[in-house]
C-alpha positions in Angstrom: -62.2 -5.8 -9.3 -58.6 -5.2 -8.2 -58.1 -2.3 -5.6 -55.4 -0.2 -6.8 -52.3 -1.5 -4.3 -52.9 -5.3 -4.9 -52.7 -4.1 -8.7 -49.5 -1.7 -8.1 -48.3 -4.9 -6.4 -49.1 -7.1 -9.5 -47.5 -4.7 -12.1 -44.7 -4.4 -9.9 -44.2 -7.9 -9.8 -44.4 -8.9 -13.1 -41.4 -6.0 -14.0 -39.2 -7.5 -11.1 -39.5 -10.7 -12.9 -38.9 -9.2 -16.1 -35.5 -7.6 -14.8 -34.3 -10.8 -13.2 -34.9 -12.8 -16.4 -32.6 -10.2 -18.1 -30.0 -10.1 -15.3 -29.6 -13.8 -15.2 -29.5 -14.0 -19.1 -26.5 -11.0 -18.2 -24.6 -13.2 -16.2 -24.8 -16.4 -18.1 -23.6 -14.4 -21.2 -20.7 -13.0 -19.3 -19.7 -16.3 -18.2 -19.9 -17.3 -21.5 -17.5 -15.0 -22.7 -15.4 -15.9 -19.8 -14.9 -19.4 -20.3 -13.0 -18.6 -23.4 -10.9 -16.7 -22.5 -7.1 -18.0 -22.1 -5.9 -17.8 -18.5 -2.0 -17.1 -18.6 0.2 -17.0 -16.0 1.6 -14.0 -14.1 5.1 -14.8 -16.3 3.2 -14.6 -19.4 1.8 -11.1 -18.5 5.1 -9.7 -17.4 6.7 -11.0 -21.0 3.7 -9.4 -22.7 4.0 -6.5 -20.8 8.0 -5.8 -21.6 7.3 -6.3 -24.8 4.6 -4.0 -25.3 6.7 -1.2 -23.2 9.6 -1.8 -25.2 7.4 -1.5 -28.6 5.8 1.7 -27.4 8.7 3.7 -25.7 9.3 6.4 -27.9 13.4 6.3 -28.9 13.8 9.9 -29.6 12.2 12.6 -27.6 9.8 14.9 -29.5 10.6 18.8 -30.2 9.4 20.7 -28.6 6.5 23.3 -30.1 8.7 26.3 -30.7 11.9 24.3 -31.5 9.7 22.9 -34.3 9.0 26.2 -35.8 12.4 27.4 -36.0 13.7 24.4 -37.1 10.4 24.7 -39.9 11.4 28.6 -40.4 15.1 27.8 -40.9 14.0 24.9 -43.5 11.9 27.3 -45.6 14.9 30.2 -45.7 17.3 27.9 -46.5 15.1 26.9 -49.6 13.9 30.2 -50.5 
C-alpha cells in the first residue's frame, strides 16, 4: 500500500499537471487572439483618438439640476 505522503504527493501531482495543461492551453488561446489583431501605428492611434474626442465632447454644457427645474416650472406656467 501507499503511505499517506507518497499519496498526498501523487494527488498533488497529478492536479499540478492538470493546471499546467490548462495554463498552456491559456496562453496559446491568447496568442491566438493576438495574432489577429491589426498592429497600427502610433499616428493611426492619435487620428483615432482625435476623432473619438472630437465625437464625444459634449458642444453645449448641460443645466444644471435646479436651473432645469425652473426652466421645467416656467414651461408648465406658461402653458397652464
Amino acid at each position: 500500500m501507499f503511505d499517506p505522503i507518497s499519496l498526498w504527493m501523487q494527488s498533488s501531482v497529478f492536479w499540478i499537471r492538470v493546471f499546467k495543461q490548462q495554463q498552456d492551453a491559456y496562453f496559446r488561446a491568447l496568442g491566438a487572439f493576438a495574432a489577429t489583431v491589426p498592429h497600427e501605428t502610433s499616428a493611426d492611434l492619435a487620428r483615432e483618438a482625435e476623432a473619438m474626442k472630437s465625437a464625444l465632447t459634449p458642444t453645449e454644457k448641460p443645466a444644471r439640476p435646479a436651473q432645469r427645474k425652473a426652466a421645467a416650472r416656467k414651461a408648465e406656467l406658461a402653458s397652464a
